[in-house]
MOPAC internal coordinates of N, CA, C and O (Angstrom, degrees):
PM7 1SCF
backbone

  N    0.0000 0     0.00 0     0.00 0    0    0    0
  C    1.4543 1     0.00 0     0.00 0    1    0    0
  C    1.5278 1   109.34 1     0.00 0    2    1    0
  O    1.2310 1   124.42 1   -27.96 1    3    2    1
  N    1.4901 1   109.12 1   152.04 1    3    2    1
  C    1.5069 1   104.65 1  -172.58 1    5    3    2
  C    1.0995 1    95.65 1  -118.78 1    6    5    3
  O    1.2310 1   104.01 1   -27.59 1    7    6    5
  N    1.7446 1   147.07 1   152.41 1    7    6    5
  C    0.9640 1   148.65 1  -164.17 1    9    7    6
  C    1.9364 1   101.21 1  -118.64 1   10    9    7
  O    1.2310 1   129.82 1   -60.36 1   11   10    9
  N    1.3406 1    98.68 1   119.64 1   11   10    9
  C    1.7167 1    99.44 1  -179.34 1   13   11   10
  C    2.0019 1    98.28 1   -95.40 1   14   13   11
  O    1.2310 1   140.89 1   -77.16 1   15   14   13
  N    1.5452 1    77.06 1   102.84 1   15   14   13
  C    1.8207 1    86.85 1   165.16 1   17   15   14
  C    1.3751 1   131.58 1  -107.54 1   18   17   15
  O    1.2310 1   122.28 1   -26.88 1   19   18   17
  N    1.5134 1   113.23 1   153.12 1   19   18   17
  C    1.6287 1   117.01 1  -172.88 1   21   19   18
  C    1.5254 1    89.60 1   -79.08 1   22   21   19
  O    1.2310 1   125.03 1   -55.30 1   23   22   21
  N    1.7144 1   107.95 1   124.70 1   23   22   21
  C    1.3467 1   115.75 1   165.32 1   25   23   22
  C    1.2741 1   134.04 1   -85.15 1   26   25   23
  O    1.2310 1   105.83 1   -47.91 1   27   26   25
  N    1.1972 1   143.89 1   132.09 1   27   26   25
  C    1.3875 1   134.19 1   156.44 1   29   27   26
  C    1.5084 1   109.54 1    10.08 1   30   29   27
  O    1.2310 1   120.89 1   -51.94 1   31   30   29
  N    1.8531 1   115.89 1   128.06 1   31   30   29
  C    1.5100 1   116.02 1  -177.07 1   33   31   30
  C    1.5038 1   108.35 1  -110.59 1   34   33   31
  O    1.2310 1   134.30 1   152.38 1   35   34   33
  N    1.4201 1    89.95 1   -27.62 1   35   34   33
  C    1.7417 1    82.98 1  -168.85 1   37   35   34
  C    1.6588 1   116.25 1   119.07 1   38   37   35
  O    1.2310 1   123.85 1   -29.35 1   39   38   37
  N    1.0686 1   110.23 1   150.65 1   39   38   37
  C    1.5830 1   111.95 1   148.56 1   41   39   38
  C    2.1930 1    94.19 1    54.20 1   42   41   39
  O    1.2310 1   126.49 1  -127.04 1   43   42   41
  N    0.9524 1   105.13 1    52.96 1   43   42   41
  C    1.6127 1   110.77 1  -174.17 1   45   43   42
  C    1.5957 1   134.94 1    27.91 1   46   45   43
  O    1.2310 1   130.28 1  -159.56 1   47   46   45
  N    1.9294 1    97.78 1    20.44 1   47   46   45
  C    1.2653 1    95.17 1   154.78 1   49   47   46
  C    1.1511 1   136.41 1   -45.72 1   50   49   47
  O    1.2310 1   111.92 1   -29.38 1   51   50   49
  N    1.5786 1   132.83 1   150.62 1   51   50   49
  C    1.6242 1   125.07 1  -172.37 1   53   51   50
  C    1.8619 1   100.69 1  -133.40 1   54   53   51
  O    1.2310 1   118.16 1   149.45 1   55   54   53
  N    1.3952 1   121.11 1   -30.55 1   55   54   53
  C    0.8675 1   123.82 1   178.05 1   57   55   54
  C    1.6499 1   115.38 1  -147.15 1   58   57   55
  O    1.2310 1   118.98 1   -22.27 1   59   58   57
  N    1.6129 1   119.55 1   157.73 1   59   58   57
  C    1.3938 1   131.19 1  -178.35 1   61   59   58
  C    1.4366 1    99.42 1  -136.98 1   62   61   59
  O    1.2310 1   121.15 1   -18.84 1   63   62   61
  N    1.5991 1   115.41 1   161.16 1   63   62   61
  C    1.1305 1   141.03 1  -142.32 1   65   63   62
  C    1.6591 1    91.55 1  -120.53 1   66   65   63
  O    1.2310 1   116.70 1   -52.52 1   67   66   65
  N    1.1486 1   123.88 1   127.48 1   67   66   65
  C    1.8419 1   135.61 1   173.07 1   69   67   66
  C    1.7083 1    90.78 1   -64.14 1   70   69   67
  O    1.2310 1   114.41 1   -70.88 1   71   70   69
  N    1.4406 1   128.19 1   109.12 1   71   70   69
  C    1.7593 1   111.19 1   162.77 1   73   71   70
  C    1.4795 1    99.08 1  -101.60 1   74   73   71
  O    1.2310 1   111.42 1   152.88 1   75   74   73
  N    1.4800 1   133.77 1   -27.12 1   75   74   73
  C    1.1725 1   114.48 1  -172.97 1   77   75   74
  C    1.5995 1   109.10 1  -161.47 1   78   77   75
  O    1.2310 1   110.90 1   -27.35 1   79   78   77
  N    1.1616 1   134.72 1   152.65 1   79   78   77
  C    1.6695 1   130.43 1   168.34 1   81   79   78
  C    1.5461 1    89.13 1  -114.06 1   82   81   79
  O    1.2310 1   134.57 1   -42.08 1   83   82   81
  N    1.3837 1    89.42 1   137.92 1   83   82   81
  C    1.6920 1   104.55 1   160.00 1   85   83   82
  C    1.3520 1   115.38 1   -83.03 1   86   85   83
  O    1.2310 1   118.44 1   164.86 1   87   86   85
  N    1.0819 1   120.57 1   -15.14 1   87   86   85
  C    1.7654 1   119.11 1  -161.64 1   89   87   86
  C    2.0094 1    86.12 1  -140.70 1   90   89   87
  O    1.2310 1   133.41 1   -17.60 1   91   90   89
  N    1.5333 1    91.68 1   162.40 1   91   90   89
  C    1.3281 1   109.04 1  -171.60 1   93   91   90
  C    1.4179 1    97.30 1  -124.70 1   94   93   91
  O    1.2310 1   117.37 1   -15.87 1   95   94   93
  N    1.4012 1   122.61 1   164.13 1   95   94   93
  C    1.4087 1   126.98 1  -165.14 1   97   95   94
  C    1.6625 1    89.70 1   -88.16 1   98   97   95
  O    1.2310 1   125.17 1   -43.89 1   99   98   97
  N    1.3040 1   107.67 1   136.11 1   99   98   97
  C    1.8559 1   126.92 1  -162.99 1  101   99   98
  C    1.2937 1   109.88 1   112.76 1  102  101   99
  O    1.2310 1   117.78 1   143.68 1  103  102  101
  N    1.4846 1   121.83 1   -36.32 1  103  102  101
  C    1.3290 1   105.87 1  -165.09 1  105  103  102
  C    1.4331 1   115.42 1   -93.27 1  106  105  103
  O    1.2310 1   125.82 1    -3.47 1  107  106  105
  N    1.5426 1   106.42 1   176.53 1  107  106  105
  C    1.3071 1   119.24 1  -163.09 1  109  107  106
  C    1.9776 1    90.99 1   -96.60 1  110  109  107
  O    1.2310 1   134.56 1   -30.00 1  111  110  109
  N    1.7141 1    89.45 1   150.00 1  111  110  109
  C    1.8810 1   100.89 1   176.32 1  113  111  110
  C    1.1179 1    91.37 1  -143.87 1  114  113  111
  O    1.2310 1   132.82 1   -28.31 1  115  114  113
  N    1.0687 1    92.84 1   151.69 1  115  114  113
  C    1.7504 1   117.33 1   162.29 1  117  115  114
  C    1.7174 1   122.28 1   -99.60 1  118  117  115
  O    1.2310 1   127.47 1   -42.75 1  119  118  117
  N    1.2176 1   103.22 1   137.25 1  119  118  117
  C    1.9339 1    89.92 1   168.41 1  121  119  118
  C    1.6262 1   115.23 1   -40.17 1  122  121  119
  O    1.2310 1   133.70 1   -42.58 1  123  122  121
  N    1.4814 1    91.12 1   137.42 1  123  122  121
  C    1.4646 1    81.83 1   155.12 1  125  123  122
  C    1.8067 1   111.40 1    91.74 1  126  125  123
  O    1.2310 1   122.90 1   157.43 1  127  126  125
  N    1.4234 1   112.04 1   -22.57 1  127  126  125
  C    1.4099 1   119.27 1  -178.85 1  129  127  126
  C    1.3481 1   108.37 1   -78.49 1  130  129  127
  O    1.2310 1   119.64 1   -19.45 1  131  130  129
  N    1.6235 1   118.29 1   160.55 1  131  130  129
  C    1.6757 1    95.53 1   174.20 1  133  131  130
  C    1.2929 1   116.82 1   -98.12 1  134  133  131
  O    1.2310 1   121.54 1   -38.25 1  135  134  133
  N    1.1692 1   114.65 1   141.75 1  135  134  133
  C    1.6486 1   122.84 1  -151.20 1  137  135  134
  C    1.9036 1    93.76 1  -115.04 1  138  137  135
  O    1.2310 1   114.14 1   138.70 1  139  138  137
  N    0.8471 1   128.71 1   -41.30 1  139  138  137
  C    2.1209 1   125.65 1   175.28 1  141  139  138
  C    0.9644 1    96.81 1  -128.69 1  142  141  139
  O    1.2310 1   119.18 1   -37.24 1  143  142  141
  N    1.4139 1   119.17 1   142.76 1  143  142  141
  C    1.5805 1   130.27 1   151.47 1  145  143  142
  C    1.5920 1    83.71 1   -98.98 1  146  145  143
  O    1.2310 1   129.24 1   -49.53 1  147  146  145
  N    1.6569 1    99.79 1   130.47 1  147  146  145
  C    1.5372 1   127.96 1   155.69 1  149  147  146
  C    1.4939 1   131.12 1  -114.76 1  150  149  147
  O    1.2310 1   122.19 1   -31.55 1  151  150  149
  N    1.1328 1   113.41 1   148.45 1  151  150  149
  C    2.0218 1   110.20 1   178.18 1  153  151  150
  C    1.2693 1    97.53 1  -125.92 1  154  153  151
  O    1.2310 1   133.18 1   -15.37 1  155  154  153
  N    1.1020 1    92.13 1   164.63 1  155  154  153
  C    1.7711 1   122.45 1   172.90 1  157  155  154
  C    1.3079 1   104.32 1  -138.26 1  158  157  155
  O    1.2310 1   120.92 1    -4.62 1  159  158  157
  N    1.3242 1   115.85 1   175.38 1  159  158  157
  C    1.9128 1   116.76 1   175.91 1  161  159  158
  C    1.7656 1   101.34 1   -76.19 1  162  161  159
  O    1.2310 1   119.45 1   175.45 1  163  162  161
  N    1.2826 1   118.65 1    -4.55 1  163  162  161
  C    1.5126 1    91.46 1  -174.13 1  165  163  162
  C    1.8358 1    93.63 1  -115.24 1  166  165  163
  O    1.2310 1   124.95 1   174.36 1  167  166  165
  N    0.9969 1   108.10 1    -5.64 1  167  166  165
  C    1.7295 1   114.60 1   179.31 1  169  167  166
  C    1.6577 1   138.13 1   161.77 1  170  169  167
  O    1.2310 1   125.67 1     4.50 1  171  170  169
  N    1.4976 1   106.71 1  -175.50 1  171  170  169
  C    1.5611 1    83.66 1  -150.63 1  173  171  170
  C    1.6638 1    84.79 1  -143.66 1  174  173  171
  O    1.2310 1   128.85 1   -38.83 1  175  174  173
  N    1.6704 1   100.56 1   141.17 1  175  174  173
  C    1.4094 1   117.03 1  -152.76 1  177  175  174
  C    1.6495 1   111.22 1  -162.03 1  178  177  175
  O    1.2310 1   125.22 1   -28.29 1  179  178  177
  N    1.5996 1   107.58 1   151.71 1  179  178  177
  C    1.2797 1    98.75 1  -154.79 1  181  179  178
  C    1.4467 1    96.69 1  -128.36 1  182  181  179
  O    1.2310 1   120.92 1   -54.82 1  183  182  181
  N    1.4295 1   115.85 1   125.18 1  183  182  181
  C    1.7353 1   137.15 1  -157.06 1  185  183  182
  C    1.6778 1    92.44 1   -87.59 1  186  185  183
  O    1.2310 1   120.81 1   -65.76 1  187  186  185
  N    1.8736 1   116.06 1   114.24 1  187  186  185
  C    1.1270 1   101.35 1   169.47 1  189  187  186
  C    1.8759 1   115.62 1   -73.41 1  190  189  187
  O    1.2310 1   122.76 1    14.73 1  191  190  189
  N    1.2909 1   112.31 1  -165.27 1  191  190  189
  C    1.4909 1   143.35 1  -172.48 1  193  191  190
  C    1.3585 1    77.62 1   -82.24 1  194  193  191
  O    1.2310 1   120.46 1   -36.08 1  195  194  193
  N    1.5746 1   116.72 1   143.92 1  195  194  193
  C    1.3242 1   133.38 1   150.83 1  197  195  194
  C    1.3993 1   106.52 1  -104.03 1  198  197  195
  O    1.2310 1   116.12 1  -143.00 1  199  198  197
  N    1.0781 1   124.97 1    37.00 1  199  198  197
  C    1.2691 1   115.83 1  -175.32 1  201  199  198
  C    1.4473 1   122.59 1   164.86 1  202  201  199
  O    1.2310 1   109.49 1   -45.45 1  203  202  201
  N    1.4087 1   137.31 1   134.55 1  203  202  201
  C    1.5575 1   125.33 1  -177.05 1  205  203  202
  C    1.5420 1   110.35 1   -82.60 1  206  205  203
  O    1.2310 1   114.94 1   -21.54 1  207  206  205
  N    1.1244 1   127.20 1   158.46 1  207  206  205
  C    1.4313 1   113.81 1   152.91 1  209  207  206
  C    2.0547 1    74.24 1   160.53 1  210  209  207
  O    1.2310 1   135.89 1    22.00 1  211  210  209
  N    1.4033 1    86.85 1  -158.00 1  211  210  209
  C    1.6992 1   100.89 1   169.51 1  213  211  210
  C    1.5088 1   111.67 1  -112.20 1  214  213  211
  O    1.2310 1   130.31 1   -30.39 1  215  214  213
  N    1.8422 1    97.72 1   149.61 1  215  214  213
  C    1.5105 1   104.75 1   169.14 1  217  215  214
  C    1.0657 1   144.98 1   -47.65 1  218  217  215
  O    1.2310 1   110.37 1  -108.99 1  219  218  217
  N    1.5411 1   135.70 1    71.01 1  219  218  217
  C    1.6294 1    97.39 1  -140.57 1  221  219  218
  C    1.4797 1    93.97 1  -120.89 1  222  221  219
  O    1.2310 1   114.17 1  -133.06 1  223  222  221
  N    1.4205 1   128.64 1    46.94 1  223  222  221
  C    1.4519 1   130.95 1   132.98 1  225  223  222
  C    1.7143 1   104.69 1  -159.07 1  226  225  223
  O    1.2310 1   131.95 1   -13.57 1  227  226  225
  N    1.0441 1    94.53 1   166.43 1  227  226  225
  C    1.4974 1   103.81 1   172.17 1  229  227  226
  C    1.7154 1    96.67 1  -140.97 1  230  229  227
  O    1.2310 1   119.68 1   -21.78 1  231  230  229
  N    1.3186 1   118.22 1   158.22 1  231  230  229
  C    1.5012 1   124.56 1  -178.46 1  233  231  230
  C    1.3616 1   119.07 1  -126.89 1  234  233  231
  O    1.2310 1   114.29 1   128.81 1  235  234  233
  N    1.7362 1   128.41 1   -51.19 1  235  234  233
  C    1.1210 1   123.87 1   129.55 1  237  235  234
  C    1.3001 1   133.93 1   -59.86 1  238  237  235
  O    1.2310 1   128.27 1   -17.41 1  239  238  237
  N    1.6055 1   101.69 1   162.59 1  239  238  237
  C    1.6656 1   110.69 1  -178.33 1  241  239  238
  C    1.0895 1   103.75 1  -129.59 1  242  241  239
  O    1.2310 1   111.59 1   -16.01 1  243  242  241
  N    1.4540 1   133.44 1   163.99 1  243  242  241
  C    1.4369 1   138.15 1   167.54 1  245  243  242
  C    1.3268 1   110.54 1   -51.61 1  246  245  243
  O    1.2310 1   137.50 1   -54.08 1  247  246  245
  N    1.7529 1    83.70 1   125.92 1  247  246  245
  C    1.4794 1    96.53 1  -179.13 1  249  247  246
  C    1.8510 1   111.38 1   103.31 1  250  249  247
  O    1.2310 1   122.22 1   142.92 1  251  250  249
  N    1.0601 1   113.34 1   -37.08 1  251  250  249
  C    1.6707 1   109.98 1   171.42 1  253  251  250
  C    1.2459 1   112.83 1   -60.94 1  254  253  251
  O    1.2310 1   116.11 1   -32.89 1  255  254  253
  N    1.5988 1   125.00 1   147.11 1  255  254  253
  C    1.0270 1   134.75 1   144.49 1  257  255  254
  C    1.6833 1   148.10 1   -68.49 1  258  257  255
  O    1.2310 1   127.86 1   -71.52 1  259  258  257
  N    1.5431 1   102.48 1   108.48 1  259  258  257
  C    1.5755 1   106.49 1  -169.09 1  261  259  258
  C    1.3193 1   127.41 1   -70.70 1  262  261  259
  O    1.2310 1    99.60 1   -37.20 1  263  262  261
  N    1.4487 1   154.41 1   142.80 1  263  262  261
  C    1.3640 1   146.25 1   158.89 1  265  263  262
  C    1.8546 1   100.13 1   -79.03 1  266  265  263
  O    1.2310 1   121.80 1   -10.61 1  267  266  265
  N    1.1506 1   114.16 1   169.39 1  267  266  265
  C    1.1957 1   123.87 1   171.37 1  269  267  266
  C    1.6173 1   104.52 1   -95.60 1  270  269  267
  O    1.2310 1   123.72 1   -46.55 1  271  270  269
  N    1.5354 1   110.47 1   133.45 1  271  270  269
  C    1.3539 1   126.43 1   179.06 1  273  271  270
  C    1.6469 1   101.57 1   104.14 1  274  273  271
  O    1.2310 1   108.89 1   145.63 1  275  274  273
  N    1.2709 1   138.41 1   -34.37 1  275  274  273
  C    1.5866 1   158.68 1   179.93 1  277  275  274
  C    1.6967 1    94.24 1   -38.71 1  278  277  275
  O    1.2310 1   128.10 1   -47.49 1  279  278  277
  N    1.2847 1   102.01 1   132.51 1  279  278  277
  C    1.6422 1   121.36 1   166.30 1  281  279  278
  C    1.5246 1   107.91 1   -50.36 1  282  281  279
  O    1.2310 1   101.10 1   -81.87 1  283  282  281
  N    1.4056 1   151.99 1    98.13 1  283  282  281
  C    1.1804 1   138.53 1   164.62 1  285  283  282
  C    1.5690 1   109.84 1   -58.60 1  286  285  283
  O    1.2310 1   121.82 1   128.97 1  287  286  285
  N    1.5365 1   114.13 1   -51.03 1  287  286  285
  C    1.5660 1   114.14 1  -164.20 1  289  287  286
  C    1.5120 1    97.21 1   176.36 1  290  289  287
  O    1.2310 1   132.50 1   -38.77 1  291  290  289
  N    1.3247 1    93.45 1   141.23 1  291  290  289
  C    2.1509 1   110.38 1   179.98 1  293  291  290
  C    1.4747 1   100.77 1   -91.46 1  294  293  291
  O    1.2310 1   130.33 1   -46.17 1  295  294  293
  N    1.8318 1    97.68 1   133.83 1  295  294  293
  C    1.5751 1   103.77 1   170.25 1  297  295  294
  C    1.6035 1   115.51 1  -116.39 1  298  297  295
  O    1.2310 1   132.33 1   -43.59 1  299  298  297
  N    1.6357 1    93.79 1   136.41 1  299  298  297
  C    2.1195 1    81.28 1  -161.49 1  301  299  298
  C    1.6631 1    89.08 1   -89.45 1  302  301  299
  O    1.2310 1   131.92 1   -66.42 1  303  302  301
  N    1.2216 1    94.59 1   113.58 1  303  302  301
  C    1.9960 1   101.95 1  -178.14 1  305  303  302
  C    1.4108 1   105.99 1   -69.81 1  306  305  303
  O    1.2310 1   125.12 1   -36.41 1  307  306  305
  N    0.9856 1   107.77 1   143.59 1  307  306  305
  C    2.2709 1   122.50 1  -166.22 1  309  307  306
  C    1.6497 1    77.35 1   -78.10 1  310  309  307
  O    1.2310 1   136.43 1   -35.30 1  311  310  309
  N    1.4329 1    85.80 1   144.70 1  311  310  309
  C    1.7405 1   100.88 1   170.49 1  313  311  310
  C    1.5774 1   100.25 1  -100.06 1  314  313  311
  O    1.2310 1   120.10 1   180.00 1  315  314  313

């Protein structure tokens, strides 16, 4: 399993806001696709896939609030 984490923002952000998932837990991703649109008060940006395989959890939902370093969602990478 690959763990999709909120990375380092910068500029002393500490936390971002869930605005949207492109993919739903079942589906298939590819590296590299964008997997959350997130905001902060200074802007709003979309965290690719670290990894291909399928979604197979998500933890936040639209609209929760993230810490930086926080599990977003596990990807079961295709063998």
């Amino acid at each position: 399993m690959t763990k999709v984490i909120l990375p380092e923002l910068g500029e002393g952000i500490k936390s971002a806001t869930v605005s949207y998932w492109f993919f739903k837990a079942g589906d298939r991703v590819s590296e590299k696709d964008d997997l959350v649109e997130l905001t902060t008060d200074k802007a709003a940006f979309n965290l690719p896939s670290p990894a291909s395989g399928v979604l197979a959890e998500i933890f936040f939902r639209e609209g929760d609030l993230v810490n930086i370093a926080d599990v977003l969602a596990l990807i079961d990478q295709e063998k």
